[in-house]
Every structure is written in C-alpha cells, then in structure tokens.
C-alpha positions as CSV (number, residue, x, y, z in Angstrom):
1,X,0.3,35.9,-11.7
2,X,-0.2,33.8,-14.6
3,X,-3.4,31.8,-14.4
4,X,-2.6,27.6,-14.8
5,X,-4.0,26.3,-17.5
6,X,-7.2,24.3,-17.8
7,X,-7.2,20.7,-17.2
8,X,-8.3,18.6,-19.7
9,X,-11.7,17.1,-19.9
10,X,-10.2,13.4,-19.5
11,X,-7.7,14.2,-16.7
12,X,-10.9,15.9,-14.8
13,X,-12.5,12.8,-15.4
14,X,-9.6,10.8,-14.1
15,X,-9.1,13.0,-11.1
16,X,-12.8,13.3,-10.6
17,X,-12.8,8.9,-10.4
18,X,-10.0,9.0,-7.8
19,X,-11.6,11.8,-5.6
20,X,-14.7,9.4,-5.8
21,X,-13.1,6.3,-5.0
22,X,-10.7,7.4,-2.4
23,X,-14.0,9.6,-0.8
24,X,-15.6,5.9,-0.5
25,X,-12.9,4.2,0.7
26,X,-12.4,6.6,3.5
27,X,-15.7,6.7,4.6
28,X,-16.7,2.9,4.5
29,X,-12.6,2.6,6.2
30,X,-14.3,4.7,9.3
31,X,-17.3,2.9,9.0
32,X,-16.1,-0.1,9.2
33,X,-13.6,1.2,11.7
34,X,-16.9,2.1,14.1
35,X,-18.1,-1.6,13.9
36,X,-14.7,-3.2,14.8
37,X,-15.0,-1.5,18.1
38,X,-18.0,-3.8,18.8
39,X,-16.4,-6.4,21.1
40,X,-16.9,-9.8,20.0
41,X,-15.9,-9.0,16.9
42,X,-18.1,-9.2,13.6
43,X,-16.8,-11.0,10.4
44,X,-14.4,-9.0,8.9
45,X,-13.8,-10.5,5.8
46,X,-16.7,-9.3,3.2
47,X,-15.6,-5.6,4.8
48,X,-12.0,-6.1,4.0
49,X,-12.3,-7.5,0.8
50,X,-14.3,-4.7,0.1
51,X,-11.9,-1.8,1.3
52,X,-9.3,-3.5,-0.6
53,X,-11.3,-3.4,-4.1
54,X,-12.1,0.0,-3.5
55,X,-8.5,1.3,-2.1
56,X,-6.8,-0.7,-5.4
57,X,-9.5,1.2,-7.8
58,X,-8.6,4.7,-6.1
59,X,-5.0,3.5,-6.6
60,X,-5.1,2.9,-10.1
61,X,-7.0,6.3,-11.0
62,X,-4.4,8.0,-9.2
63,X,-1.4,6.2,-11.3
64,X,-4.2,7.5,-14.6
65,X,-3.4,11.2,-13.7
66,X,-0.3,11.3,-15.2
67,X,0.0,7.9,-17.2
68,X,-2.1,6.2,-19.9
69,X,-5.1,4.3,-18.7
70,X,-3.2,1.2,-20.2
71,X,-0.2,1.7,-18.3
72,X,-1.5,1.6,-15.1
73,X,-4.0,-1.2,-15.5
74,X,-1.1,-3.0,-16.9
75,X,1.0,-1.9,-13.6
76,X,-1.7,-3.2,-11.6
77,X,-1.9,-6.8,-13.5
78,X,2.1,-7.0,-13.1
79,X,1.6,-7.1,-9.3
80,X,-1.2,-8.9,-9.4
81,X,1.0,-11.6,-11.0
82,X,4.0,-11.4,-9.7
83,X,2.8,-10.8,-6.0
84,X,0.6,-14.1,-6.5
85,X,3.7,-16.0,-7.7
86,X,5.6,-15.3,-5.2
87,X,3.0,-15.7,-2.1
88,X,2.4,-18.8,-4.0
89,X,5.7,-20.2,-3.2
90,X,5.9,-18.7,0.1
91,X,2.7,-21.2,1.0
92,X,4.3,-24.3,-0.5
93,X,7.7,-23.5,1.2
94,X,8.0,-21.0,3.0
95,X,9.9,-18.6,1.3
96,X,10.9,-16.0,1.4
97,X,8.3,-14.8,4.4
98,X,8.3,-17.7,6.5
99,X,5.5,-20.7,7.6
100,X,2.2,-19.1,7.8
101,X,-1.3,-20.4,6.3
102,X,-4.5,-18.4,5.4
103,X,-7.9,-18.7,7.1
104,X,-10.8,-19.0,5.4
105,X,-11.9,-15.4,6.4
106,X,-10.9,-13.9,3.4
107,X,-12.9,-15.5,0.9
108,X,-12.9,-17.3,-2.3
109,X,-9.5,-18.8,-2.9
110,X,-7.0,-18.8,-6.1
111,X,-6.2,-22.3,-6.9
112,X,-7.3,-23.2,-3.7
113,X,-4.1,-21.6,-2.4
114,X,-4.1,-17.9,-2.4
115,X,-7.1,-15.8,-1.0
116,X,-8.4,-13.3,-4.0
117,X,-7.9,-10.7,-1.9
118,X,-4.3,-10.9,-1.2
119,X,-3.1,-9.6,-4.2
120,X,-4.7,-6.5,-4.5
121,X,-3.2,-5.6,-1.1
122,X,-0.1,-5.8,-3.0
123,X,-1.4,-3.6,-5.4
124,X,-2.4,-1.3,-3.0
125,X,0.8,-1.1,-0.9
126,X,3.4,-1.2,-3.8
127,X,2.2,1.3,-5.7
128,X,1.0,3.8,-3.4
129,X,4.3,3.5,-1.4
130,X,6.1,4.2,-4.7
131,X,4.3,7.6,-5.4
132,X,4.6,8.4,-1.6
133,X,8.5,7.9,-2.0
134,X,8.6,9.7,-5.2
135,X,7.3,12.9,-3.4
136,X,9.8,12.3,-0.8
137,X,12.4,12.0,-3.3
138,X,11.7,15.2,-4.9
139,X,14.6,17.4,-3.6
140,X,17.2,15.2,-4.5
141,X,15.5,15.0,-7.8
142,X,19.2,15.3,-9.6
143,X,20.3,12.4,-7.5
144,X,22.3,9.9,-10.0
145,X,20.6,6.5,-10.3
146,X,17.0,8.4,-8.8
147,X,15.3,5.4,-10.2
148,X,16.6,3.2,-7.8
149,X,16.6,5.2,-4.5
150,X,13.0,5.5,-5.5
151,X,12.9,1.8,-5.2
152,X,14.7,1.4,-2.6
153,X,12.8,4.1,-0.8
154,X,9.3,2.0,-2.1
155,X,10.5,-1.0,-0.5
156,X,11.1,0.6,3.4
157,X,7.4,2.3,2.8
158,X,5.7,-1.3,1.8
159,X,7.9,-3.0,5.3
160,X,6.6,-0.2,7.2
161,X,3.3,-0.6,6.8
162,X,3.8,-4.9,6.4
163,X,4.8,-4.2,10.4
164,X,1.3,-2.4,11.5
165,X,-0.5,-5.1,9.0
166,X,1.0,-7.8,10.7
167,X,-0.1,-7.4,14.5
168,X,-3.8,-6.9,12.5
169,X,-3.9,-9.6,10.3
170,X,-2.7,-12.4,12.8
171,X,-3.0,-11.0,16.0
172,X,-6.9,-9.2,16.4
173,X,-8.0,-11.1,13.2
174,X,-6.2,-14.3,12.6
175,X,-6.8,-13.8,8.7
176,X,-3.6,-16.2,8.4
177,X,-1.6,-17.4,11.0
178,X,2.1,-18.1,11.7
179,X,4.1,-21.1,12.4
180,X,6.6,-19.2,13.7
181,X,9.1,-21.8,16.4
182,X,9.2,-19.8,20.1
183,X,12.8,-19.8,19.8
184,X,12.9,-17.2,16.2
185,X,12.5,-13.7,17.3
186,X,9.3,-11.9,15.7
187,X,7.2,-9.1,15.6
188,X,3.6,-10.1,17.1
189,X,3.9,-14.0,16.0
190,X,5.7,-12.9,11.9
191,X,9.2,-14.3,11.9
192,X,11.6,-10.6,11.4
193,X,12.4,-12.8,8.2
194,X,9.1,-11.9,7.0
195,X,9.7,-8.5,6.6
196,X,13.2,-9.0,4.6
197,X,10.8,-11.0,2.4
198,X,8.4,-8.2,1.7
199,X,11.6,-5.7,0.8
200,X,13.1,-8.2,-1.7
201,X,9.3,-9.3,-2.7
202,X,8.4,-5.3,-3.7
203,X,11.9,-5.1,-5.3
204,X,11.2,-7.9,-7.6
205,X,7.6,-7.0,-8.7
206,X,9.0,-3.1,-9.0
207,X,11.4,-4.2,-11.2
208,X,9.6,-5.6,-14.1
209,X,6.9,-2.9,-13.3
210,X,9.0,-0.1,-13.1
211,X,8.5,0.3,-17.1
212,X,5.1,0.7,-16.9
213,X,5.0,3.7,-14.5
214,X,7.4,5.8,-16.6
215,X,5.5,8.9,-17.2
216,X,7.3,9.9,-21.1
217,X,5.4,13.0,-21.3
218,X,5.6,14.9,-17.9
219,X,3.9,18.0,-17.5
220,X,6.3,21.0,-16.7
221,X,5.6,23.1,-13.4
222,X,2.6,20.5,-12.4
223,X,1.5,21.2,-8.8
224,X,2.0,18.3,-6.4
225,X,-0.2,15.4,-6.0
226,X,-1.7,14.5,-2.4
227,X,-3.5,11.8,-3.3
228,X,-1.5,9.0,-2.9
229,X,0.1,10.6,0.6
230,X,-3.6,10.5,1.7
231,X,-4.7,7.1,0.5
232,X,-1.0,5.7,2.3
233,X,-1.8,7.7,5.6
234,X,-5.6,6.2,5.6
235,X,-4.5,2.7,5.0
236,X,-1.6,3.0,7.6
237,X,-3.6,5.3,10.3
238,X,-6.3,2.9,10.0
239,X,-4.3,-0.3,10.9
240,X,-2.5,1.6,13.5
241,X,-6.0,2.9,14.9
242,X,-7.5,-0.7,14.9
243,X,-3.9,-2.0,16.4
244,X,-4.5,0.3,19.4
245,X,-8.4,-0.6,19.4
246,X,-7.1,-4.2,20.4
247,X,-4.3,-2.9,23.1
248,X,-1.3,-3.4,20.9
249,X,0.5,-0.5,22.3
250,X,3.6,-1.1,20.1
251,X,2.0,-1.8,16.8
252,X,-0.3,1.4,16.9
253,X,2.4,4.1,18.1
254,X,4.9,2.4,15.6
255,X,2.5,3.1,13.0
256,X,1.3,6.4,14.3
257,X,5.5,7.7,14.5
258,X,5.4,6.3,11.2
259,X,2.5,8.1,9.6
260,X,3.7,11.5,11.1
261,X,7.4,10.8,9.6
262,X,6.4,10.1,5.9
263,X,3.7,12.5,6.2
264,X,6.6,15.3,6.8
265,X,8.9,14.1,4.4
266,X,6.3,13.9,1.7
267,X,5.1,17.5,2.1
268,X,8.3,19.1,2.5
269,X,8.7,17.5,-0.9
270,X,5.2,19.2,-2.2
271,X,6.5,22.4,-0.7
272,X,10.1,22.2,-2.7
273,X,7.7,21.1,-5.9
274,X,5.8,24.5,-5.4
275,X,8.9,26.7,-4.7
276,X,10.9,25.6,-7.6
C-alpha cells in the first residue's frame, strides 16, 4: 500500500483550527443545551450569539482546507452582505419571507434593523449546506451542469434546517416573531412562503459566491472531508433536540428523519470517494 503523503504544515494548521473550533462549538452547543433544559428559561441570547461566532469560524476553516485563506474569508463577507441585504428588505416589506420582526434578544442591532447575529447564521447554513451537498453529489460527479445541482441541492439543505430553526426561534424563544394572518397556512407561526424565500434567498447569495468557492487546484485521490457533515448534523440535531425539549413533536422528528437522511447520503458519497 502506498503511504499518503504528508500534509503540509499550513493545511495542518488549517485543519488543526477547525478541529479546535468545531471541538468548542460542540461542547459549549451541549453545554448550553444542558442549561435550556432549566425550565423557566435563561437568556439565550449572549449563548447564541456565541455559538454562532464560533460555528461561522469553524465554517470558514473548513472552506481553508482546500481553498486560499482569501477566498473563503471573501465567501463569508459575500453572505454576510448579500444575506443582510436581503433580510433587510424582507423587514421593510416583507419580502420574500413574509411579516415578522426581531426581538431584542439577540443583541446589538445593524442600522438599527438587522440583529448582528443574523448574518452569520447565514454564513453558517449556506455554506455548510453547500459542502454537505457536494459530498452527496459525489457519485454523479460526471453529471452535466454539476454546478447547479450542487446549488440546487445547497438550497433544499439550508430549507431543511430553516424548518427545525423556525419552531426554535419563534416558538420556545420568540427571537423574532411572525405576523403571520390565521387564515395563511404555516409551519409553527412562519408563513410556508418563508421557506420559498430562504431557497430563492441561498440561490441568490450562491450565485455571486459560487466563484469564490471554486477550488482551481484540487488535490487528486484526497480522502473525504467530515467536517462540514459534522458541523451540519450538530447545528441541525441540536435544534431538533431543543425542539423536542419544548414538546414540539413535529419539529424535532422532522429534523431528526432529516439528520439521519443527509447523514446517509453524505457518507455513501465518502464511501464512493474512497472506492474510486
């Protein structure tokens, strides 16, 4: 068997910086998990902003192992922006998600509009849904037009977990809240328009991202990378374990069935990577 050969001293570094940041973010994400058991609740907030800040910084040291440090700092500031744009305009008018407004839980806001936070959700979602859905992609890696199934694929992965952050957000926490008429169906209080918002919102910001996340000098035979499968199982299995903390039956198995589907599809695609 030919022995692989030795990683370079910055990738180690890289992979090292992920393996550190994702390691924190799961453990404070269980911590904190422990604590929202208390019943009343506690202030959830400062906790959240901080699992955010440290699930975006794993993100973007994943995105490092295979592309330039500028390119993924410079994928992470084009959905920053565009993500902010667009829930921007959503506020004033209610496009494309539907009326909702933000409490004040979530901190310091942008423009005195747009919780800090928010965005680097965004970052977090859109990006680890895209490496999920490249892994899931792998077999059908001679599929014509691959770019765009991978976006395509991106989009269902950031909806899916949009419908276990939803009953969370404005159900148990209230972080913003929807004016949503009795009369318009929707999933625990978020209009079903919401979620055809979020598809066409990750399209948008993956299309003028898309360029940045083109790896131009791929390693041949590289083994598969699990990182961004665990970091989108820990985000999604979280919200479906708080979801079913708080009796929301449907939200919690939805994300559960979810987590165990992607999780499949994703390592038979590692397993076809190793084979061929």
């Amino acid at each position: 068997m030919t022995p692989a050969p030795p990683t370079h001293p910055r990738l180690s570094g890289r992979l090292l910086a992920h393996r550190v940041f994702l390691s924190a973010f799961v453990l404070c994400a269980v911590a904190w998990l422990i604590v929202f058991w208390r019943d009343p609740p506690f202030d959830d907030g400062r906790w959240l902003a901080g699992l955010l800040l440290l699930a975006a910084a794993s993100t973007i040291a994943g995105l490092t192992r295979y592309l330039p440090i500028e390119n993924a700092l410079m994928a992470a500031v084009f959905v920053i922006g565009i993500s902010s744009i667009i829930q921007t305009i959503g506020l004033k008018t209610g496009i494309p998600f539907g009326s909702y407004t933000y409490a004040e839980d979530l901190g310091p806001e942008l423009y005195d509009t747009l919780p800090w936070a928010i965005p680097f959700l965004w970052v977090v979602i859109i990006l680890t849904s895209r490496d999920v859905a490249r892994s899931i992609l792998r077999p059908w890696h001679k599929l014509p037009n691959l770019g765009w199934f991978t976006i395509g694929l991106t989009c269902l992965l950031a909806v899916i977990t949009d419908l276990s952050l939803e009953p969370f957000a404005a159900m148990i926490n209230h972080f913003w809240i929807w004016q949503t008429a009795p009369s318009v169906p929707a999933w625990y209080t978020a209009p079903w328009v919401n979620f055809l918002g979020w598809a066409i919102s990750a399209f948008l910001i993956l299309v003028f991202t898309t360029p940045w996340l083109i790896n131009k000098n791929p390693q041949k035979n590289s083994p598969p990378d699990s990182h961004p499968l665990v970091l989108w199982l820990a985000v999604n299995l979280l919200l479906a374990a708080a979801n079913a903390l708080h009796h929301l039956w449907w939200a919690a198995g939805f994300g559960l069935a979810a987590s165990l589907g992607v999780a499949f599809l994703a390592l038979r695609g590692a397993r076809w990577q190793l084979k061929n």
